[in-house]
RODO-2510 file (C-alpha; in nm, 4 decimals, decimal comma):
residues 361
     n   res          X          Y          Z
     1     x     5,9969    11,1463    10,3931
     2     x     6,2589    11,0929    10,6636
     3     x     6,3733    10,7613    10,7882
     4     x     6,3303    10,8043    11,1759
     5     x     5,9329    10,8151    11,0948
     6     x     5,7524    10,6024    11,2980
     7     x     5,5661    10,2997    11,1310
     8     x     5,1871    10,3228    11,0870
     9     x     5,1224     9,9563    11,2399
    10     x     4,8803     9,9294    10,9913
    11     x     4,7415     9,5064    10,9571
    12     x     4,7599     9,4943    10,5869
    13     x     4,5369     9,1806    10,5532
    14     x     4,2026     9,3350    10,5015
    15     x     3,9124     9,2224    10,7585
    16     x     3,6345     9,0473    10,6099
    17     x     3,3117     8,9943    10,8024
    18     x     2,9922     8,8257    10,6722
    19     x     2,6285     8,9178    10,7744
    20     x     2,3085     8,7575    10,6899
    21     x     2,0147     8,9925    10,5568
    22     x     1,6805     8,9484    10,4435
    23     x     1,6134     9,1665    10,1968
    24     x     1,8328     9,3414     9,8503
    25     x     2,1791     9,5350     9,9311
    26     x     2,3090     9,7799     9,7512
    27     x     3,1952     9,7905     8,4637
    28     x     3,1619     9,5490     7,3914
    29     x     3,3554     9,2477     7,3138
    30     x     3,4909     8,9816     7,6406
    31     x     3,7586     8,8163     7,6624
    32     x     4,0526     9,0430     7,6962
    33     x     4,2777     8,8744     7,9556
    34     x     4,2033     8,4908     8,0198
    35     x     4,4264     8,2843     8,2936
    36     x     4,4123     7,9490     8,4125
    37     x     4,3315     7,8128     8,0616
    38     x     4,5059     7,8506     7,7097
    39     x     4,2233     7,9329     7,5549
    40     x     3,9688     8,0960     7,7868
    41     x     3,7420     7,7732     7,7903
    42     x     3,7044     7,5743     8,0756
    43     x     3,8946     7,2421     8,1806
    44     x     3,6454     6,9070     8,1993
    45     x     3,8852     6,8291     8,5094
    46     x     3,8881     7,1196     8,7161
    47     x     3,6978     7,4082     8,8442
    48     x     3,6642     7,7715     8,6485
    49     x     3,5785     8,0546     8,7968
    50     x     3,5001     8,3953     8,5693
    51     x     3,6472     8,6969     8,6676
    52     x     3,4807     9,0411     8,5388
    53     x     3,7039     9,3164     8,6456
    54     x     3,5340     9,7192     8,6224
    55     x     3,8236     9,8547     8,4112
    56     x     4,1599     9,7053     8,3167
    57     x     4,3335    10,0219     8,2053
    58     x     4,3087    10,0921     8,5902
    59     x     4,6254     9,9749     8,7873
    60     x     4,4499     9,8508     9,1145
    61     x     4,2195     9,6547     8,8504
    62     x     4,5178     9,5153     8,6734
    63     x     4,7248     9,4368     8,9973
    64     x     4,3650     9,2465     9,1197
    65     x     4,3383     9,0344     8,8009
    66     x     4,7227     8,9266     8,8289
    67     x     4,6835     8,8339     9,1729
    68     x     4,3553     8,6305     9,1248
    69     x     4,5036     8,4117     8,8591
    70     x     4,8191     8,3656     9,0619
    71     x     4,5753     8,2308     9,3601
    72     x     4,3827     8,0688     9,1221
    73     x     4,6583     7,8530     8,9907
    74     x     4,7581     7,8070     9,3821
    75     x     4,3998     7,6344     9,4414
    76     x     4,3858     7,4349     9,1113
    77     x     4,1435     7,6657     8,9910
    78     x     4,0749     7,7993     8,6588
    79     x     4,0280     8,2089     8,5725
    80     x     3,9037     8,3836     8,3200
    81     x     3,9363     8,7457     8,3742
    82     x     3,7177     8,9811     8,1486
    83     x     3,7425     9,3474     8,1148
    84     x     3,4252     9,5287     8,1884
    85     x     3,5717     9,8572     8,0401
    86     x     3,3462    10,0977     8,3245
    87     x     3,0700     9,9810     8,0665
    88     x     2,7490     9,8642     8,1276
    89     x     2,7273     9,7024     7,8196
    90     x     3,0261     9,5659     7,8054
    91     x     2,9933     9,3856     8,1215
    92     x     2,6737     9,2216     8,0514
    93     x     2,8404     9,0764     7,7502
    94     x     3,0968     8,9503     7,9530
    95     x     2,8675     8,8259     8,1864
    96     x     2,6099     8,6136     7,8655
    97     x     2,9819     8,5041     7,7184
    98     x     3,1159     8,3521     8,1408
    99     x     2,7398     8,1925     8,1146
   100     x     2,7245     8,0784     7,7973
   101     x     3,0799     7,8753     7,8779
   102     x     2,9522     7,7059     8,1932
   103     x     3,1476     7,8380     8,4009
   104     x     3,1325     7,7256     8,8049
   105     x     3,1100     8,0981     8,9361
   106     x     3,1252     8,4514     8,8297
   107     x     3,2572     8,7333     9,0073
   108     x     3,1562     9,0513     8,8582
   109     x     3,2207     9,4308     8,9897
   110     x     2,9539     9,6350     8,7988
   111     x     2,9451    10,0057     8,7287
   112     x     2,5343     9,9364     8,7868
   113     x     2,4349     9,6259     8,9881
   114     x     2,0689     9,6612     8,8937
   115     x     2,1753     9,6411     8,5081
   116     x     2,3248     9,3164     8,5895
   117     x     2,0460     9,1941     8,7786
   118     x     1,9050     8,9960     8,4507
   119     x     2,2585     8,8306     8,4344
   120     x     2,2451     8,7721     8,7644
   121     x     1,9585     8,5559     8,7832
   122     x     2,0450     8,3869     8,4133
   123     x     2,3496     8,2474     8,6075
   124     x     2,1672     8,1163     8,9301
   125     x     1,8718     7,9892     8,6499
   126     x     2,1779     7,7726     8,4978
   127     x     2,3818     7,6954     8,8452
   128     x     2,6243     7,9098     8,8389
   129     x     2,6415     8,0882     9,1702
   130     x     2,7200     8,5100     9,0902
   131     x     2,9373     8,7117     9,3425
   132     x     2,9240     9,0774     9,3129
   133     x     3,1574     9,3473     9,4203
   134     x     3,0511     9,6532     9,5346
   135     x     2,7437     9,7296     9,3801
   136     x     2,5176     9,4735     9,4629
   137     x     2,2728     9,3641     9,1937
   138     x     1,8601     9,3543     9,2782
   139     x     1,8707     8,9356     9,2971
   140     x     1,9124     8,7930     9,5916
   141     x     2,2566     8,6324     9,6402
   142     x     2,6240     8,7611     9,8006
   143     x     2,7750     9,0639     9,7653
   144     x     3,1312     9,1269     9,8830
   145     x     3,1063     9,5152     9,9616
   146     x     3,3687     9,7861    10,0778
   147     x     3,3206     9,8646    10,3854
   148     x     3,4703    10,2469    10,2953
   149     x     3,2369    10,5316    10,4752
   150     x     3,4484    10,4859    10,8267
   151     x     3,7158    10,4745    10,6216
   152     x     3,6850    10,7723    10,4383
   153     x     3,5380    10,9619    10,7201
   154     x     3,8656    10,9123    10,8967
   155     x     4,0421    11,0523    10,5784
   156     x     3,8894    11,3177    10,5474
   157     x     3,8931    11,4161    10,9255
   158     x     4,2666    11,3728    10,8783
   159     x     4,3438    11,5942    10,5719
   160     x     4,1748    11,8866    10,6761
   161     x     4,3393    11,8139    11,0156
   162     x     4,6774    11,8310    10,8819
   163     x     4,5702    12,1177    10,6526
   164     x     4,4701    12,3616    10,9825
   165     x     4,7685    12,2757    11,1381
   166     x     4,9669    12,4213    10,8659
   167     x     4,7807    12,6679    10,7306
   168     x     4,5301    12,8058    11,0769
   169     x     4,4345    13,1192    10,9653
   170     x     4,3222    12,9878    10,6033
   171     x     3,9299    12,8526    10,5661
   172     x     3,8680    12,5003    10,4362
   173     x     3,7722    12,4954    10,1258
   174     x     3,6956    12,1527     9,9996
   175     x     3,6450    11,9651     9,6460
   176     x     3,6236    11,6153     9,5199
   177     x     3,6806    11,4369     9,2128
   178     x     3,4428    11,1947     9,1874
   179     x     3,2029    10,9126     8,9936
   180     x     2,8548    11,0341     9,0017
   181     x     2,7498    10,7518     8,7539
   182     x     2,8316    10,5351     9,0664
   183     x     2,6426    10,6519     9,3679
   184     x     2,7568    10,3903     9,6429
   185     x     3,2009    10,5061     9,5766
   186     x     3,0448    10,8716     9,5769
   187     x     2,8255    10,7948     9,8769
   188     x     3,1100    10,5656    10,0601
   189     x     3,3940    10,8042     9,9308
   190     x     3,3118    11,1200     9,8734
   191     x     3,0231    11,2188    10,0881
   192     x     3,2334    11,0641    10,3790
   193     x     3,5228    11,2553    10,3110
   194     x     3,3075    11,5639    10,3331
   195     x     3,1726    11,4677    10,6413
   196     x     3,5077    11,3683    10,7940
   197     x     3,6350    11,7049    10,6980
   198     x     3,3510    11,8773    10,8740
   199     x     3,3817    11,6524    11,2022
   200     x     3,6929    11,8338    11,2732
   201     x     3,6426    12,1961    11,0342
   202     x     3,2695    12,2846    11,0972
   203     x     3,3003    12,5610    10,8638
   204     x     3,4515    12,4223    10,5982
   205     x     3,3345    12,5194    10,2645
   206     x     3,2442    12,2476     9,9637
   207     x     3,3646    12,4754     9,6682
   208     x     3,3068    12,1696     9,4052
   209     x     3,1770    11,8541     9,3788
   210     x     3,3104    11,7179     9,0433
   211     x     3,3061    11,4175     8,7950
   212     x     3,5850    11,2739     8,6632
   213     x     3,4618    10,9277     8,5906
   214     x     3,7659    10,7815     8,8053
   215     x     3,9531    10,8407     8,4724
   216     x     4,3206    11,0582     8,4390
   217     x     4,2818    11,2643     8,1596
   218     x     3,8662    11,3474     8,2410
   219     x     4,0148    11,4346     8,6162
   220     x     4,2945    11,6702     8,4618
   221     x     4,0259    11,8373     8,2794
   222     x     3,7949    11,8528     8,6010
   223     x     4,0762    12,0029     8,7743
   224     x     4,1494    12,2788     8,5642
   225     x     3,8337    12,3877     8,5695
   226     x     3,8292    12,3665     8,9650
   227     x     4,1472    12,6031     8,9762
   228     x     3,9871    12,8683     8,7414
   229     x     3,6568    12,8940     8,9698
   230     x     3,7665    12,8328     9,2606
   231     x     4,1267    12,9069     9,2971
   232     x     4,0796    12,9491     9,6941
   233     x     4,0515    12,4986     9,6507
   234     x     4,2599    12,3789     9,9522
   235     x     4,1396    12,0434    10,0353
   236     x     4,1139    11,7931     9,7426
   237     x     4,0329    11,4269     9,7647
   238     x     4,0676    11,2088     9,4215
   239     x     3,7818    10,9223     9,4284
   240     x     4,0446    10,6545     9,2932
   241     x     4,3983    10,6731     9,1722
   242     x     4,3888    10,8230     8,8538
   243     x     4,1246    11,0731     8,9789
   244     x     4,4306    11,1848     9,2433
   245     x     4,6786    11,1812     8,9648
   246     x     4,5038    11,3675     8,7298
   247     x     4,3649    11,6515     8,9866
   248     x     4,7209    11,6857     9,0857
   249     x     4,8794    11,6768     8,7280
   250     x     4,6537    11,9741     8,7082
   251     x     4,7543    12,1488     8,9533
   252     x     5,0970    12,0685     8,9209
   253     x     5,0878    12,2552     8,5604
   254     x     4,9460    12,5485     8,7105
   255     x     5,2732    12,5779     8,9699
   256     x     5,0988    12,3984     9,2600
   257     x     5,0313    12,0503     9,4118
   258     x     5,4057    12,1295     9,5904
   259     x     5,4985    12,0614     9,9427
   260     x     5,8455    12,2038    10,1200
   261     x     5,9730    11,9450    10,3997
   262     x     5,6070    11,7397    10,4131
   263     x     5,4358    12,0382    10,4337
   264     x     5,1700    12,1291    10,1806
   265     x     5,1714    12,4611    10,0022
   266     x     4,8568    12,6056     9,8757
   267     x     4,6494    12,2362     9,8936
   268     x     4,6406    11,9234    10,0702
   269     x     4,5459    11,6051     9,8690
   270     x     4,4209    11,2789     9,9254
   271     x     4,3802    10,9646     9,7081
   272     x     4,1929    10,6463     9,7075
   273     x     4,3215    10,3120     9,6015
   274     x     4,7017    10,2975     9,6674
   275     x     4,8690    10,2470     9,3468
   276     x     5,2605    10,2685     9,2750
   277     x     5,2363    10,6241     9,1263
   278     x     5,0129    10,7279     9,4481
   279     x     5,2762    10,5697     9,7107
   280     x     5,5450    10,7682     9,5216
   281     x     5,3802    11,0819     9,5108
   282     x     5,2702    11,0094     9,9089
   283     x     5,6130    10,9682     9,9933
   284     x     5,7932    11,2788     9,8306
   285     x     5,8030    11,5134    10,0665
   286     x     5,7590    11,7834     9,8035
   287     x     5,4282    11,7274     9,6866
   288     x     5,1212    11,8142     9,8124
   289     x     4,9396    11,4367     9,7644
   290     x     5,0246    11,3115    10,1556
   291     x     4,6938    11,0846    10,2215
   292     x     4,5666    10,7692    10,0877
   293     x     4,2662    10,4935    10,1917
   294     x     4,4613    10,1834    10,0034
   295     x     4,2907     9,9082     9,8827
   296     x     4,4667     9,5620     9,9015
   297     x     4,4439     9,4165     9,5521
   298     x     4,5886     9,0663     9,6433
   299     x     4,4587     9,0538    10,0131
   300     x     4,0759     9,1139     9,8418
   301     x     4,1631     8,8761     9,4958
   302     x     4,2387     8,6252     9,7757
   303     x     3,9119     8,6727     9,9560
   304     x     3,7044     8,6541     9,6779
   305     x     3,8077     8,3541     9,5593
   306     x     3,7351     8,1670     9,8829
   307     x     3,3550     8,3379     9,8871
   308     x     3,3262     8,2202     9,5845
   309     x     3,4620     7,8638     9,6447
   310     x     3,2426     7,9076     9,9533
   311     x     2,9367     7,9323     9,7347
   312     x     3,0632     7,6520     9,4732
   313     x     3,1123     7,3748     9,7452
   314     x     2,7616     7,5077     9,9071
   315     x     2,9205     7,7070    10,2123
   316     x     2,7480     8,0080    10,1182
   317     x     2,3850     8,0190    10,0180
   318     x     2,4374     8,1795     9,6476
   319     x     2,0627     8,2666     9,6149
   320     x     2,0376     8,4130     9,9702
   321     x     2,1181     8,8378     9,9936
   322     x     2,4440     8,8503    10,2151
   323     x     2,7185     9,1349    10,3175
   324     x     3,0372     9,0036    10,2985
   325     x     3,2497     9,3405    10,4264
   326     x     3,5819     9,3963    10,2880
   327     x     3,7789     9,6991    10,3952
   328     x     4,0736     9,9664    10,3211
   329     x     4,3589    10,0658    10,5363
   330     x     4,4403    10,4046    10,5164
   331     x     4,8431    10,5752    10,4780
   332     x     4,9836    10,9091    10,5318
   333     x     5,3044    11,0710    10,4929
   334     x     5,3816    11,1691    10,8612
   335     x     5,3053    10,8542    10,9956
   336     x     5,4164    10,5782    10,7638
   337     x     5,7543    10,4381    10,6401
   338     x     5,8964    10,4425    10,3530
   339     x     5,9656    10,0867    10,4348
   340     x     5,6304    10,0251    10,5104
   341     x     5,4948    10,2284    10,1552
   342     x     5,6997     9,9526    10,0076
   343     x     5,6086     9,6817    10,1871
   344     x     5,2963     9,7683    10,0857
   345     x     5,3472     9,7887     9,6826
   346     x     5,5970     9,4358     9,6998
   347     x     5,3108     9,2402     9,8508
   348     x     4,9825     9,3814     9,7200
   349     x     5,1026     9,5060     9,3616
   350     x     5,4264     9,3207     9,2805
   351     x     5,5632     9,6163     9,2600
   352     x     5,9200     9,6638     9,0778
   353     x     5,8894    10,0113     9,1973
   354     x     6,1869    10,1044     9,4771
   355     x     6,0354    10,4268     9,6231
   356     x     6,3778    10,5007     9,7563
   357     x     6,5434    10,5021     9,4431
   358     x     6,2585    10,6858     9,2648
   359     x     6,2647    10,9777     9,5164
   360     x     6,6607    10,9496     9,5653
   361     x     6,6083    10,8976     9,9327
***
């Protein structure tokens, strides 16, 4: 990544946009991480809001929950973060255990909104005004939902781009690494991707279409088995961070996933979620990961809070269905700084990454 590159002007601060709708829209024990009280419990003198994050061994999870309870404690608000552990089950524990301690709201992203539903409408039965994220659940009440499909569209349009630029005489030959268990990210992520690629490759060939539950060592194992039956692979998009990581790890072992000078050998990759490993790998110019669609972990901890304070001081109707649309910004090597890669990581992740340093820039 050279220095002269030109900035992305990318507006970091995600948009956020809220539309009324009639009808429905479309992760074991709780109580891993608590913030805001000693003891997980809430104050008599102030307000608590729950906090049920999809999976905390996920970095973009873990750099959410951090920033939450820092805003949290900036509003005078209590948290109590919960780890939902990608499990259904686990999550609707979480969810009885927020209820059952009276909290003022719950934000929950769900693996499955409808298997929430029934916690869903405990919590409005008792008061307590539910936010999902994401995946909507089948009561009527707000969702706060990733706007992603343009998004990813765009992505995808803009890896195999880059790809037939390089590489014009070779066919586009696409796979994914994806979350079938959760149809609106493969919908929203994947499918769009696809569809991007073929805005701009009409021929382009979808060799695989893959599950690796979003998780690093289930995408390493995906990915090996993408290189042994379909070798001819050129155009890979990882459905989250450690999807991208693990594909590449994969192919990495195998003697690919390289770049010379920016320029990607035998495959093009692109991520989803903008984590410090993904940034890094982004900005060496010798590996073949040079896209991301980022997702601002503070910028949307920040903007749930204040839908759900919204909801709490009666802003927001809690038992009417609305869209509240959130969205990604989108990085890639030729067009964004270093600087800007790290601007990125310092404000949405805390990062004590320096890219520089790392890459010996």
């Amino acid at each position: 990544m050279k220095k002269n590159w030109k900035a992305a002007g990318i507006v970091l601060a995600a948009a956020m946009t809220v539309t009324s709708i009639a009808g429905g829209c479309s992760s074991g024990q709780s109580g891993d991480k608590a913030g805001g009280t000693a003891d997980g419990e809430k104050k008599e003198t102030e307000l608590t809001i729950g906090r049920i994050e999809l999976d905390l061994a996920m970095p973009y999870q873990q750099a959410d929950a951090a920033a939450f309870e820092a805003y949290g404690e900036e509003k005078g608000v209590g948290t109590i973060v919960l780890d939902g552990k990608s499990s259904p089950e686990t999550i609707a524990s979480s969810m009885e255990d927020l209820i059952a301690k009276k909290v003022d709201g719950i934000i929950v992203q769900a693996n499955d909104g409808e298997a929430i539903s029934p916690f869903v409408q405990q919590a409005q039965d008792a008061g307590i005004p539910v936010l999902t994220f994401v995946n909507a659940s089948k009561v009527d009440g707000p969702n706060a939902y990733l706007a992603e499909y343009d998004v990813s569209y765009e992505l995808g349009a803009a890896t195999a781009k880059r790809w037939m630029e390089f590489h014009p005489d070779e066919p586009v030959k696409v796979a994914t690494l994806g979350i079938p268990a959760a149809p609106v990210v493969e919908r929203d992520r994947c499918d769009a991707f696809v569809e991007g690629v073929k805005s701009v490759a009409a021929d382009a060939e979808v060799v695989a279409r893959l599950d690796s539950a979003g998780v690093r060592d289930q995408a390493v194992s995906a990915a090996e088995d993408l290189l042994q039956a379909h070798p001819e692979v050129n155009v890979v998009l990882g459905v989250n961070g450690d999807a991208a990581l693990g594909g590449l790890a994969a192919f990495e072992a195998a003697g690919r996933g390289k770049a010379v000078d920016g320029v990607p050998q035998t495959e093009i990759f692109a991520s989803v979620d903008g984590s410090e490993q993904e940034m890094v790998k982004l900005a060496n110019p010798e590996s073949s990961l040079k896209l991301c669609m980022a997702l601002p972990p503070k910028d949307f901890a920040e903007q749930l809070m204040d839908i759900m304070l919204q909801c709490v001081n009666g802003e927001i109707d809690y038992k009417q269905t609305q869209d509240i649309n959130m969205y990604d910004v989108m990085f890639d090597y030729w067009n964004t700084s270093v600087e800007d890669l790290q601007k990125f990581l310092d404000e949405q992740y805390k990062s004590k990454i320096d890219i520089e340093k790392e890459l010996g820039l």
